[in-house]
Phi, psi and omega in degrees: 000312180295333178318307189294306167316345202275307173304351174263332184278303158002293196289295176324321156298332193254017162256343157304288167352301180283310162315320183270341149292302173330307197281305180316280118040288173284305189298314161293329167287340151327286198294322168306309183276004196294336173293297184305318196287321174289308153329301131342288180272018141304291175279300206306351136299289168349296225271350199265281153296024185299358178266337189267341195266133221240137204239149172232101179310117191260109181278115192249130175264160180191137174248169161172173171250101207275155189288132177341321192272332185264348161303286154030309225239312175282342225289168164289130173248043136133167177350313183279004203292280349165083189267341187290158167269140199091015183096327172280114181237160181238150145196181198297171151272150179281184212250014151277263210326299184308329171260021163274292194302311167293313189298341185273305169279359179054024172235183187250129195257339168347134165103168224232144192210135188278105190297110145249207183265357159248339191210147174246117181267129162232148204250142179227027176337147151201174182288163200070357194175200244157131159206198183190168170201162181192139214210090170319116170310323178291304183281305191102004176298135172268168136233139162208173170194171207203117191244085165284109205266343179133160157289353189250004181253333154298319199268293177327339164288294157315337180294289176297336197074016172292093206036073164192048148083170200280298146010291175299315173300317183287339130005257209283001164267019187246316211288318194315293176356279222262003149286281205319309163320304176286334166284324166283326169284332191274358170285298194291320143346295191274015150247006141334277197311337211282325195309315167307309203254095170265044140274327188301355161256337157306299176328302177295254189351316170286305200299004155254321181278290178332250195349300198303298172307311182296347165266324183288332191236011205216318169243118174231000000 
């Protein structure tokens, strides 16, 4: 008799075991991604409606003159300065002209900004908005501008990953991570379960077809 109980209690151990890694497991991936899921799926309404929710984009202009000595620095130095083709090459602004610039404009001067032999452009996309800034080689004329599109067009940005840096990418590859886990302990979960529950597989089974009818037969 104990022979037999001892391979049956065993089993009954590792299958607790496992069990309690699954909930461990799924209930920490939950709690990691539940802020990030709500998000998503916000905007993805948002994103859904984007045609009806009316953005009224706020545009700010700004001049200035950057100082003899740090033009200097952009002036063109002769026929070769300008190395891309067609005349264009990319690189930083040097880190005086860039922090002149952030101190003035209030804006992040960052990021590879485009040479030619009259002007140096620098482009400032971020989510939610849009800017530039561009600097006559000659004069030291500043022009910049700065386009602010809304919070919801900021989080529709976050969504998409739309300019918005290496940080953010890595983001949203941890948050996937951490759906997929949660999505995968909670498939083995409901077949722990399904038997207590017989709905649980109709269920699974609609959260696929549906969708599934609805591309195939519906979307063109």
């Amino acid at each position: 008799m104990h022979g037999t109980a001892a391979p049956a209690t065993r089993k009954r151990g590792r299958k607790s075991f496992w069990l309690k890694q699954l909930h461990t497991w799924h209930w920490m991936s939950s709690a990691i991604s539940l802020i990030g899921l709500l998000l998503f799926a916000l905007t993805g309404i948002t994103l859904n409606h984007a045609a009806d929710i009316e953005a009224k984009p706020a545009v700010a202009e700004q001049t200035a003159t950057l100082p003899a000595p740090l033009l200097a620095q952009l002036a063109p130095e002769g026929k070769d300065d300008s190395a891309g083709t067609g005349g264009d090459d990319r690189r930083p602004l040097p880190v005086a002209v860039r922090g002149w610039l952030e101190q003035n404009l209030s804006m992040r001067a960052g990021g590879q900004a485009e040479w030619s032999p009259d002007e140096v452009y620098l482009a400032l996309p971020r989510p939610g908005g849009d800017g530039w800034i561009a600097i006559d080689r000659a004069t030291g004329e500043v022009t910049a501008e700065t386009t602010n599109r809304g919070w919801i067009a900021y989080l529709n940005d976050l969504h998409k990953g739309r300019n918005a840096g290496t940080a953010w990418a890595w983001f949203i590859d941890i948050f996937a991570v951490a759906c997929f886990v949660f999505a995968l302990t909670g498939l083995v979960l409901l077949q722990l379960h399904a038997r207590h529950r017989r709905s649980t597989w109709p269920l699974v089974a609609a959260g696929l077809v549906l969708p599934a009818l609805v591309a195939i037969l519906l979307v063109h």
